[in-house]
N, C-alpha and C positions, 0 to 999 in steps of 0.2 A: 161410679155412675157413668154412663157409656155419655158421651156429646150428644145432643139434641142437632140438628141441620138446621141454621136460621128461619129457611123456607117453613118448616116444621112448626117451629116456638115462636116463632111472631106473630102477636097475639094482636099488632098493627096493620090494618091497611087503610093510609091518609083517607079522609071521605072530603073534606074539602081542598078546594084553593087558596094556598100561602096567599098572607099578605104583599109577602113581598119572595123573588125569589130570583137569583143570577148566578152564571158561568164566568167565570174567572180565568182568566190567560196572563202571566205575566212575564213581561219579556226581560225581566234581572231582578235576580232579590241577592240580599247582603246577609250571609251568616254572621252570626257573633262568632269571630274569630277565637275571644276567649275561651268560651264555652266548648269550644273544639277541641282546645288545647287542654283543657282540662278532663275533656273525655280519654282523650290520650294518655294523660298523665305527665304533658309536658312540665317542664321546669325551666325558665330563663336561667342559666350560669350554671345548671348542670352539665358534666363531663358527660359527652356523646350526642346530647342534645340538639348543638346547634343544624346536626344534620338535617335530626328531622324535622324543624322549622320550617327550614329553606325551603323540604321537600311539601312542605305544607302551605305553603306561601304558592307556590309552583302548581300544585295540585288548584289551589283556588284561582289561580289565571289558569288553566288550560281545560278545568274538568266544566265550566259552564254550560258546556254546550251538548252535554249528556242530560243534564236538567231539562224536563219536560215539568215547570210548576203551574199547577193550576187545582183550580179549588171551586166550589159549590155552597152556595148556604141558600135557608130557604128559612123565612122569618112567618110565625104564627102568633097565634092571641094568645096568650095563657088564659086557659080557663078555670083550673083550679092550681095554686104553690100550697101545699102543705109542708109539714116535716120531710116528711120520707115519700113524697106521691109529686110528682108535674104530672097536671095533664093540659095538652095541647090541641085547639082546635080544629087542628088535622086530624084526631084522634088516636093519637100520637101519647103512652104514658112514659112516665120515667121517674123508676125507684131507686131510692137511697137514702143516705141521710145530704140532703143536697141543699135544704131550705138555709142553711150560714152562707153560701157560697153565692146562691141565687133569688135571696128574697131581695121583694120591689120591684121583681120584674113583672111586666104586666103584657111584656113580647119576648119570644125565644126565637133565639137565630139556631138552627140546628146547622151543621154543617163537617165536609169531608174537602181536605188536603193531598196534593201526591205531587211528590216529583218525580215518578213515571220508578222504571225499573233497575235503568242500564246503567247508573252508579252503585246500586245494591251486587248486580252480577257482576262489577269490574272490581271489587271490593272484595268477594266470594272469590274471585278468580285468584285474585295475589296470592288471599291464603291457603286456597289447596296449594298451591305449587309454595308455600313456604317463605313467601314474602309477607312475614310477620304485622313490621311495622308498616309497609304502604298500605297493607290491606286494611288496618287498625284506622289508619288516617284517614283514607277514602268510606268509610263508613261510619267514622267521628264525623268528618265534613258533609254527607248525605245527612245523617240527624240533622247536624245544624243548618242544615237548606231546607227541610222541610218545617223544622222552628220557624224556619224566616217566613214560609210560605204561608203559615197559618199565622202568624202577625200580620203580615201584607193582608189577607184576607180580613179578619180581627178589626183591619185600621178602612176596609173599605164599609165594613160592619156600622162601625165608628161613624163613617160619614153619613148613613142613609140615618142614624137615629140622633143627629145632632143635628141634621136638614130639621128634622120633625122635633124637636125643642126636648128632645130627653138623650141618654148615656149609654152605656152599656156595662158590664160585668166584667171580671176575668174568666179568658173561656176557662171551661170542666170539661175534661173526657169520661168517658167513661172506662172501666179499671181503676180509678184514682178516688182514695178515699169515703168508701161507704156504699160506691156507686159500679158495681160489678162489669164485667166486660158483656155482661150478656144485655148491657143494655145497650149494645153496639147494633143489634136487632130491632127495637125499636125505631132508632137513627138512622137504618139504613133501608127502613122502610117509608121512612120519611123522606129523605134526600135523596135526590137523583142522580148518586156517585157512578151509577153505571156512564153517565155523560164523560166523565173525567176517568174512566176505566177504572176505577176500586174496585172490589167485592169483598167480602169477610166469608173466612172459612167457618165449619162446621163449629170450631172455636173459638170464633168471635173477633181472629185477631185478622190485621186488616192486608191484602195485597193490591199494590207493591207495599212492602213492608213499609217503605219510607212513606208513611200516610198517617195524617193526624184528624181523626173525628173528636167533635165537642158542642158543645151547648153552649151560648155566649146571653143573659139574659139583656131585656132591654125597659130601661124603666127612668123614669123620673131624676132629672138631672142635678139635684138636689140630694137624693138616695143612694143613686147605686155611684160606683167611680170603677174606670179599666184598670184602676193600678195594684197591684199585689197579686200574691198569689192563691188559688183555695188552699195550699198547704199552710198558710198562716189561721188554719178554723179547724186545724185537723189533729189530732193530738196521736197519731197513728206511732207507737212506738222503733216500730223496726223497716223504716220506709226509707228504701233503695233511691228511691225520686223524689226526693224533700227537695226543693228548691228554698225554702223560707222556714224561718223557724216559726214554731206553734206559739201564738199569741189568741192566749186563751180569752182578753177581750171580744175577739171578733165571734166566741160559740164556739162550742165542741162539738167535733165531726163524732159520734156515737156508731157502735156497732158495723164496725166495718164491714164486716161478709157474716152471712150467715154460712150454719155447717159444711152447707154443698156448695158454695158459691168460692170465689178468690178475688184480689184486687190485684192490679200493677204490684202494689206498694207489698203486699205480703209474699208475694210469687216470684220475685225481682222480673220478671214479666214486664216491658213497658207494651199498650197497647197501640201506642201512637208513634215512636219509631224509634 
């Protein structure tokens, strides 16, 4: 089946005004170091190793200043949470099996991340010319700056719904368990990532590559909690991007894609960077 053009298949154009809605500039965010290193496949005490540490230590003091982070969220009323259905007072829908992940919300922050370009292409560059591992690090260390960017974002999330006496969610992208990339369409007819220079191709996936879209709900501070991951509601067998093992207490994520559809998790595709 040929790609659909977003412009085409958006089946959204917001009709009203966010509750809430802001631009984001942030002048330092901190990667989780580990989490680098593990994309890597570093090892402390392995033979050969200690090089590329240093060179990774090295790269996180000098590459900051390539980082361009900043982010967009734009907060609505839920008006209807079912199973498989959000719909948002922007008119704004969003399918999947998403309701373990995001019930109790009674406000949805929608929202897009980027740390700009020019570490993706300093990255691409190593490796055509054949520098293996610099190239492998510098775009281990881009993921993990735009992780950090959509936490930093997440935690100012955090503060606008703890002003007003409720919580928020773990953010969901979309690609990730149940809830297809083509709901990247919806979302980006919602949020005004052209402010922050995104766009999603005919594909749904997002440029600069290093860009994270998701849905963070907002609800009752007694209900919902930020901490865990939606992969702990997901029971998705053969998933590239598990962060959290399946704790079939929290609900089972059902029916991940249908025929014509894909996720992150089945495609080893991640949508968000």
């Amino acid at each position: 089946m040929p790609a659909q053009s977003p412009q085409a298949a958006s089946p959204v154009i917001p009709s009203r005004d966010p509750a809430f809605q802001r631009l984001l500039r942030f002048d330092r965010i901190e990667p989780d170091r580990e989490q680098i290193r593990r994309l890597v496949g570093l090892q402390p005490g392995r033979n050969g190793h200690q090089r590329w540490f240093e060179l990774l230590e090295q790269m996180l003091a000098e590459l900051p200043h390539l980082l361009r982070p900043r982010g967009v969220f734009r907060i609505d009323e839920v008006v209807a949470l079912e199973s498989r259905r959000i719909v948002l007072a922007s008119g704004a829908v969003f399918e999947g099996a998403i309701s373990a992940f995001l019930k109790h919300s009674t406000l949805m922050a929608t929202y897009v991340v980027t740390i700009g370009s020019a570490l993706e292409r300093l990255s691409r560059g190593w490796l055509r010319t054949g520098k293996v591992m610099q190239g492998a690090i510098a775009d281990a260390v881009a993921s993990g700056c735009a992780e950090a960017t959509g936490a930093a974002l997440q935690a100012e999330v955090r503060t606008w719904a703890q002003a007003r006496g409720m919580d928020i969610t773990p953010p969901y992208s979309p690609g990730y368990c149940g809830m297809t990339v083509r709901q990247q369409i919806p979302l980006f007819a919602t949020v005004p990532a052209r402010r922050i220079n995104v766009r999603i191709t005919p594909s749904c996936l997002m440029l600069p590559v290093k860009s994270i879209s998701g849905l963070i709900g907002i609800g009752p501070a007694d209900k919902v909690s930020p901490g865990g991951y939606p992969c702990e509601a997901c029971d998705h067998p053969d998933c590239v991007q598990r962060r959290a093992p399946f704790d079939r207490s929290r609900g089972v994520c059902q029916n991940w894609a249908g025929p014509d559809q894909s996720t992150a998790a089945e495609s080893g595709a991640s949508p968000r960077s």
